[in-house]
N, CA, C and O atoms as a DFTB+ gen file, in Angstrom:
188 C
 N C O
     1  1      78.975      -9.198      63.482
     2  2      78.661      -7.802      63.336
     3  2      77.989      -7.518      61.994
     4  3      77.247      -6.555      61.804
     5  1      78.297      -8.392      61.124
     6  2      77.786      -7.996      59.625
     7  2      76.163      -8.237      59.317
     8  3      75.360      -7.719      58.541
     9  1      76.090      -9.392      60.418
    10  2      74.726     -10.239      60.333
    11  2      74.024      -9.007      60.697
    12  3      73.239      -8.544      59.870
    13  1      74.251      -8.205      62.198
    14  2      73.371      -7.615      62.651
    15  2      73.242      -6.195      61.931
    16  3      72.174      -5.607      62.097
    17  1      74.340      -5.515      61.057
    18  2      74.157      -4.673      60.316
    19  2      73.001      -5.033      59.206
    20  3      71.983      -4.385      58.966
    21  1      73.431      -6.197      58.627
    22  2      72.236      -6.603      57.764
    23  2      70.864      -6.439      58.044
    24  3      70.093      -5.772      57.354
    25  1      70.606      -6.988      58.952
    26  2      69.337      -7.419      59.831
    27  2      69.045      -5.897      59.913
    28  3      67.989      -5.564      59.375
    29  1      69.736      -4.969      60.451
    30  2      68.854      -3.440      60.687
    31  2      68.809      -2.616      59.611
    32  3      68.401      -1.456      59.678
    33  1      69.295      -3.263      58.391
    34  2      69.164      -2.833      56.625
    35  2      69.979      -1.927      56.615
    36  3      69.997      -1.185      55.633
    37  1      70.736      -1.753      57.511
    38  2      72.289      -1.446      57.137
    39  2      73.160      -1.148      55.082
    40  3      73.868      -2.122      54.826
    41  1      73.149      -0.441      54.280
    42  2      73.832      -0.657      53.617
    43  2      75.097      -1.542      53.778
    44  3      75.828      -0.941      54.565
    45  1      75.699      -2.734      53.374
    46  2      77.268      -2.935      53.359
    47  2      77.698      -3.547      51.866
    48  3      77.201      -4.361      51.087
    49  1      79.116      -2.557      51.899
    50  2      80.102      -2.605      50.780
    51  2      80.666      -3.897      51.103
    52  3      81.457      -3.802      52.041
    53  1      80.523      -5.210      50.600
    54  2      81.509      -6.412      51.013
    55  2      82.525      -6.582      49.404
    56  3      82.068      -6.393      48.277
    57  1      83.709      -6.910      49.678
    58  2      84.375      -7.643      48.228
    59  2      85.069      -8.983      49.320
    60  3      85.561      -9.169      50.433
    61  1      84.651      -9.724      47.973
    62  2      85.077     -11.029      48.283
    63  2      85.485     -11.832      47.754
    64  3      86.531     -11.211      47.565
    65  1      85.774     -13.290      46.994
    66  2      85.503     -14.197      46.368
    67  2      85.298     -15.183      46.244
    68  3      85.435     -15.980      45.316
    69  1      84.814     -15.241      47.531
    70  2      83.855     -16.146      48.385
    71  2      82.566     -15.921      47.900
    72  3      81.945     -14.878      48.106
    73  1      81.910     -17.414      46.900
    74  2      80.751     -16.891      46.243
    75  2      79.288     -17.387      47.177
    76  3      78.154     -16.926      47.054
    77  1      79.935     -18.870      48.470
    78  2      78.992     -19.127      49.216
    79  2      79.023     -17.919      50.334
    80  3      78.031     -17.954      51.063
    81  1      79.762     -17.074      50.565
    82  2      79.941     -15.985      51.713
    83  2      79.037     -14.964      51.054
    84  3      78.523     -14.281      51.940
    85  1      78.639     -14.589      49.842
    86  2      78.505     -13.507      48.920
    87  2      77.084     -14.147      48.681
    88  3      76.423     -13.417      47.943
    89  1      76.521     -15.088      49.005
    90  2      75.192     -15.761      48.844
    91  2      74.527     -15.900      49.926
    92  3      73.301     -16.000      49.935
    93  1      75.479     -15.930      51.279
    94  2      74.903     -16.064      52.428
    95  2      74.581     -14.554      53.087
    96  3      73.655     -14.440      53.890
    97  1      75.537     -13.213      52.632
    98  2      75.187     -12.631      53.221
    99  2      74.467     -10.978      52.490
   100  3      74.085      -9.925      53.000
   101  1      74.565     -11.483      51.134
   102  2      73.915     -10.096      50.197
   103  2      72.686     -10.490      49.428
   104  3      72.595     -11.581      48.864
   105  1      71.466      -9.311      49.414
   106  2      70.545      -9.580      48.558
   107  2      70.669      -8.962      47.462
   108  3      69.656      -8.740      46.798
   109  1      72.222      -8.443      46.913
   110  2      72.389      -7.895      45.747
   111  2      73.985      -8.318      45.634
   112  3      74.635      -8.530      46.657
   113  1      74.484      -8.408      44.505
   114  2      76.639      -9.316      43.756
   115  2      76.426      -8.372      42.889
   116  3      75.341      -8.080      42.387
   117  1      77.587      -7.816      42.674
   118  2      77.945      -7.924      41.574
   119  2      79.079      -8.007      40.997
   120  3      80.040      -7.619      41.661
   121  1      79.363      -8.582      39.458
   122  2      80.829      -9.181      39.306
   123  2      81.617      -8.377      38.563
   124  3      81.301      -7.667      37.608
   125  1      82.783      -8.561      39.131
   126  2      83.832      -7.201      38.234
   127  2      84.748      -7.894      37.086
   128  3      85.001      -8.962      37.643
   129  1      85.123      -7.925      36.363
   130  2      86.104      -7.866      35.511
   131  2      86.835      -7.365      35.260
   132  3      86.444      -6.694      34.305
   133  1      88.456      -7.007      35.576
   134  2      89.379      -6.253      34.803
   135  2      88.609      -4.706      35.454
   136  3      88.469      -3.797      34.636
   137  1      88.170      -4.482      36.810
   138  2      87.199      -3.289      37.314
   139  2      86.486      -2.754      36.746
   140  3      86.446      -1.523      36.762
   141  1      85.645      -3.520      36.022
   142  2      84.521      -3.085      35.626
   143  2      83.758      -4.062      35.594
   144  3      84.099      -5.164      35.166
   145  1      82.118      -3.660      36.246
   146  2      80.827      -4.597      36.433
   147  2      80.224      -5.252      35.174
   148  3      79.812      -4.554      34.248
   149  1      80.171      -6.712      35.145
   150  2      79.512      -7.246      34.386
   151  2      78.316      -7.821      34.479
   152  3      77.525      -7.966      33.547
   153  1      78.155      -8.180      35.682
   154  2      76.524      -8.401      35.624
   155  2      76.442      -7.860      37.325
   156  3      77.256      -8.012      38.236
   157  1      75.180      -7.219      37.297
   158  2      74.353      -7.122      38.743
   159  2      73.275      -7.972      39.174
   160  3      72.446      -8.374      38.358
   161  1      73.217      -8.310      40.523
   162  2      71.542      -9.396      40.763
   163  2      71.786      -9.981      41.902
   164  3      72.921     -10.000      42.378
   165  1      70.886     -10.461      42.406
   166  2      71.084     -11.711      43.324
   167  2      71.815     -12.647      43.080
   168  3      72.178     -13.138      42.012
   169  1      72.098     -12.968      44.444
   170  2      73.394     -14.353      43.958
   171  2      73.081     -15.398      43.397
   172  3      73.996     -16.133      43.026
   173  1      71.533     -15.831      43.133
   174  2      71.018     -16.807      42.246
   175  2      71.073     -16.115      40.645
   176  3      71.465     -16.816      39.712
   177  1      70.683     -14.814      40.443
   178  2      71.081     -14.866      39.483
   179  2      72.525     -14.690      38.959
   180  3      72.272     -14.025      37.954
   181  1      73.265     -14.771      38.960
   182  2      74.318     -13.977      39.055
   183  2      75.675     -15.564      39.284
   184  3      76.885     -15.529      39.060
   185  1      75.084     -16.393      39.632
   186  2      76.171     -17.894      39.721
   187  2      75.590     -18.552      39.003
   188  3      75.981     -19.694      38.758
């Protein structure tokens, strides 16, 4: 279901910490700390 939300450019909110799940299925991560964001980007940039 997530694939095909994607595919129709769907916004989705995922949390995970699964960083190959978080690479396979977002063209934007970003990482929290202590709840707050430390870096934003693609999952290449960003691992």
């Amino acid at each position: 279901m997530m694939k095909e939300l994607q595919e129709s450019g769907t916004t989705i909110l995922l949390a995970t910490h699964d960083m190959a799940e978080a690479e396979k299925m977002a063209t934007r991560v970003a990482i929290l700390l202590q709840g707050k964001i430390i870096i934003i980007g693609t999952p290449r940039e960003v691992t």
